[in-house]
C-alpha positions as CSV (number, residue, x, y, z in Angstrom):
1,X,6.4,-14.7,10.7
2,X,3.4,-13.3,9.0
3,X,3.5,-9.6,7.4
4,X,1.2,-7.9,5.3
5,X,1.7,-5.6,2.2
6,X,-1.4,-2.7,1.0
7,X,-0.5,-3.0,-3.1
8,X,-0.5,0.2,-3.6
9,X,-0.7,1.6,-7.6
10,X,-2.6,2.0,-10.4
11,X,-5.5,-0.5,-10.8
12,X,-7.3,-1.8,-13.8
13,X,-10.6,0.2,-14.0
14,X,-11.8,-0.4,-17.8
15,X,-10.7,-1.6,-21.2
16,X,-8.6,1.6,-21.7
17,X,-6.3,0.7,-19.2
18,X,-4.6,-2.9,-20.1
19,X,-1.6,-0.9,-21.0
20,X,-0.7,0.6,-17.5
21,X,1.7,-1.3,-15.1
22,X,-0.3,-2.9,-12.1
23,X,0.3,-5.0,-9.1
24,X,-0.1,-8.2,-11.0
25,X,1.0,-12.2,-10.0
26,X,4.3,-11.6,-11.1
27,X,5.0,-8.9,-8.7
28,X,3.6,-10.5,-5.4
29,X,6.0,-13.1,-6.1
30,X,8.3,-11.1,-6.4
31,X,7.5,-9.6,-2.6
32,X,7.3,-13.0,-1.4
33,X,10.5,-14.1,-2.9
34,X,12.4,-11.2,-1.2
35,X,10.5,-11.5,2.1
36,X,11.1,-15.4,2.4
37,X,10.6,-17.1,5.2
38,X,8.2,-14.3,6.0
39,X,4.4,-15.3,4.4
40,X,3.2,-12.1,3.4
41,X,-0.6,-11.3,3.0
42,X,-1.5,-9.1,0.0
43,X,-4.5,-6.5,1.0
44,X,-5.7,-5.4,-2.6
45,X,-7.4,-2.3,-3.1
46,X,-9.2,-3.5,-6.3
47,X,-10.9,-6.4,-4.7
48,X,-14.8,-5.4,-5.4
49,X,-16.7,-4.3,-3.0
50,X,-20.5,-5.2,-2.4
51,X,-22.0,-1.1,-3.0
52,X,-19.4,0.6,-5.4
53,X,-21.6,3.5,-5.1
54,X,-21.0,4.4,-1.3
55,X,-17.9,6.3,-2.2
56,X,-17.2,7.1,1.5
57,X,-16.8,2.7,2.5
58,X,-14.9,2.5,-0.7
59,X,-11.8,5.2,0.3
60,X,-12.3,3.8,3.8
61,X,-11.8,0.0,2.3
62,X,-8.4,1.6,1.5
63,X,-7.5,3.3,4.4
64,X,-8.5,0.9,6.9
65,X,-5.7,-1.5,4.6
66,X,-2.9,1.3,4.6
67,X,-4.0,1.0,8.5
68,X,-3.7,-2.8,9.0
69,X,-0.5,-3.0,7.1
70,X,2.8,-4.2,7.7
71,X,4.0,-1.9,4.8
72,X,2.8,0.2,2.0
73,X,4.2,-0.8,-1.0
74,X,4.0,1.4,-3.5
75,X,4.5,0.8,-7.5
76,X,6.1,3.8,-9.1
77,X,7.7,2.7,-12.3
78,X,5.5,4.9,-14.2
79,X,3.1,7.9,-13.4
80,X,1.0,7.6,-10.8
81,X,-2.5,9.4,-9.6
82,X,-3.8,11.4,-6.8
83,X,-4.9,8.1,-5.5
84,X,-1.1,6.9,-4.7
85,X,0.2,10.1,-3.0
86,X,-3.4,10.1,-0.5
87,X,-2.5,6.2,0.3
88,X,1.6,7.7,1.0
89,X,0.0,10.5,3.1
90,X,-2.5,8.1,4.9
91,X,0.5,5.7,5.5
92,X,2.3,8.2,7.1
93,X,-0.2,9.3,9.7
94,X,-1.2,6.0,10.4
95,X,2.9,4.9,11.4
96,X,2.7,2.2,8.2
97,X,6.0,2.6,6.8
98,X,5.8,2.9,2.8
99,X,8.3,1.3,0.7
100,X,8.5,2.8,-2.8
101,X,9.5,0.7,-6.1
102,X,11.1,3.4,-8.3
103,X,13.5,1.7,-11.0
104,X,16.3,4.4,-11.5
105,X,16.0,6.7,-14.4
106,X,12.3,6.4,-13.9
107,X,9.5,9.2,-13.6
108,X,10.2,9.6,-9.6
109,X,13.9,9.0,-9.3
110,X,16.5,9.9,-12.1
111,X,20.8,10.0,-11.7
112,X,20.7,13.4,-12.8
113,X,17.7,16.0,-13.0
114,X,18.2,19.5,-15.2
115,X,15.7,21.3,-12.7
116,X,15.3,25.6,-12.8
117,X,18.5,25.6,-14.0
118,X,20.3,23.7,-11.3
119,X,21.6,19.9,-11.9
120,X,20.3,17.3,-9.4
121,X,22.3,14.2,-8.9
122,X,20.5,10.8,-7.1
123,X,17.5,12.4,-7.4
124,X,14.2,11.7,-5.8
125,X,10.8,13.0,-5.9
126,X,10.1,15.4,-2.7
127,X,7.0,13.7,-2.1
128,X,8.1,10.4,-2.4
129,X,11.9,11.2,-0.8
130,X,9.8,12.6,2.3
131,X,7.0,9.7,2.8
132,X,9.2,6.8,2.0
133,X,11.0,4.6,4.5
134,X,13.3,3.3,1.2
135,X,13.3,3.7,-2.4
136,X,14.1,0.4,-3.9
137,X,14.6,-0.2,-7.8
138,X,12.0,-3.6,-8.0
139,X,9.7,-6.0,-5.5
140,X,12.0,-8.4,-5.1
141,X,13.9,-6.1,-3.2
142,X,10.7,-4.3,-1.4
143,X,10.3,-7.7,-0.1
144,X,13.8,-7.4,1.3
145,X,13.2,-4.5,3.5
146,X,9.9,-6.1,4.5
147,X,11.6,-8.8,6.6
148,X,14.1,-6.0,8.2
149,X,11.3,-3.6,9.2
150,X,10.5,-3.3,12.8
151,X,7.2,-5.0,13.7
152,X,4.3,-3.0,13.4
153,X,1.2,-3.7,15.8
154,X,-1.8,-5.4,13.4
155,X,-4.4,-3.5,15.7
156,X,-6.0,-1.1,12.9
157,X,-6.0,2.5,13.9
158,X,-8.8,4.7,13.1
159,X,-7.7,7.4,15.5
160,X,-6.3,10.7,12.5
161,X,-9.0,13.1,12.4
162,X,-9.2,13.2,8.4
163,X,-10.0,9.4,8.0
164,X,-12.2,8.6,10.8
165,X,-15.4,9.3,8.9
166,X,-14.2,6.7,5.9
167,X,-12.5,3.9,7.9
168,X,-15.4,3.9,10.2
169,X,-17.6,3.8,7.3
170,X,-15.7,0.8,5.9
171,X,-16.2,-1.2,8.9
172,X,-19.9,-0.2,10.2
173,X,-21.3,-0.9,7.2
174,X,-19.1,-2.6,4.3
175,X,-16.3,-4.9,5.7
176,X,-19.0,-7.7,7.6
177,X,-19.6,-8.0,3.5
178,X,-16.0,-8.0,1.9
179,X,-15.0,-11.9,1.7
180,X,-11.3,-11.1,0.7
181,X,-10.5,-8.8,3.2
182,X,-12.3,-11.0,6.2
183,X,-9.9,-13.4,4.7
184,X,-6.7,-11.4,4.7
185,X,-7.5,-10.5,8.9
186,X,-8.6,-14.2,9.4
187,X,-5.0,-14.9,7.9
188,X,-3.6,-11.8,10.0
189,X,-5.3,-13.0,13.6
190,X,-7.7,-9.7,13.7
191,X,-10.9,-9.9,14.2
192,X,-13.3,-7.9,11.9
193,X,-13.8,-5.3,14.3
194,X,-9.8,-4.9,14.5
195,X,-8.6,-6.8,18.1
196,X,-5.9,-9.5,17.6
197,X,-7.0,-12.7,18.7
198,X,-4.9,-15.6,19.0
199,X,-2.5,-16.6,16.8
């Protein structure tokens, strides 16, 4: 069985942030540990792409991977950005199911929350308690509920009114250029304009 997981967190964008946790080595073998015998294919959203500037084919890169997806796994051990909870959103419009990694006692999940004066036990973020299929405290066991989720088609779905204009971007005019991600759906059996061929 093949499945594949959008890494979905903060990324490295300069110098400034070395110091942020990120999707790194460690954590895909994690995934892959807990998904075993599954072979997981990571879709990475900070794989360059050939014209940074077209802004539109860069959000569309990313939602065209939330769309392809097995699962969403999201990295929430610390504060996350705008970024994260659009990728959640998209994920849930698209039917990808999005796993969160939320260690407890963390900035998204805490035991007990002093919140307008009321006390909160097993707490959860709304936003991430509402998109979330499970909240899991590390990768190894995100990779765990990978291999028990139903199977998802691979066909990529473009068809949510809000990121048609990006995802069809993406593929139009950026993906027939994007090496790594023509190698994640050669790996997947999609073809670059998103039918499964034969696998």
């Amino acid at each position: 069985m093949i499945a594949s997981v959008y890494c979905s967190g903060s990324i490295v964008k300069g110098v400034n942030d070395d110091k942020k946790l990120c999707w790194g080595d460690i954590e895909k073998k994690q995934v892959e540990e807990g998904a075993n015998p599954f072979e997981v294919v990571f879709l990475n959203p900070d794989d360059p792409i050939t014209d940074p500037g077209n802004v539109l084919g860069q959000f569309g890169r990313d939602m065209y991977q939330v769309s392809v997806a097995s699962v969403v796994i999201v990295d929430a051990r610390e504060r996350r950005g705008l970024g994260i909870g659009v990728e959640m959103a998209a994920a849930a419009s698209l039917g990808t199911p999005v796993v969160v990694v939320a260690p407890r006692n963390s900035k998204y999940r805490s035991d007990t929350l002093e919140y307008r004066g009321v006390t909160i036990n097993d707490y959860v973020h709304p936003h991430v308690a509402s998109l979330a299929v499970e909240v899991v405290d590390d990768f190894t066991e995100a990779g765990v509920v990978l291999r028990r989720l139903p199977r998802k088609s691979t066909v990529p779905s473009a068809d949510v009114a809000w990121l048609r204009d990006s995802i069809g971007e993406y593929v139009d005019n950026v993906l027939a250029h994007d090496p790594p991600m023509l190698e994640a759906l050669h790996r997947l059996g999609i073809d670059s304009r998103g039918s499964v061929g034969c696998r």
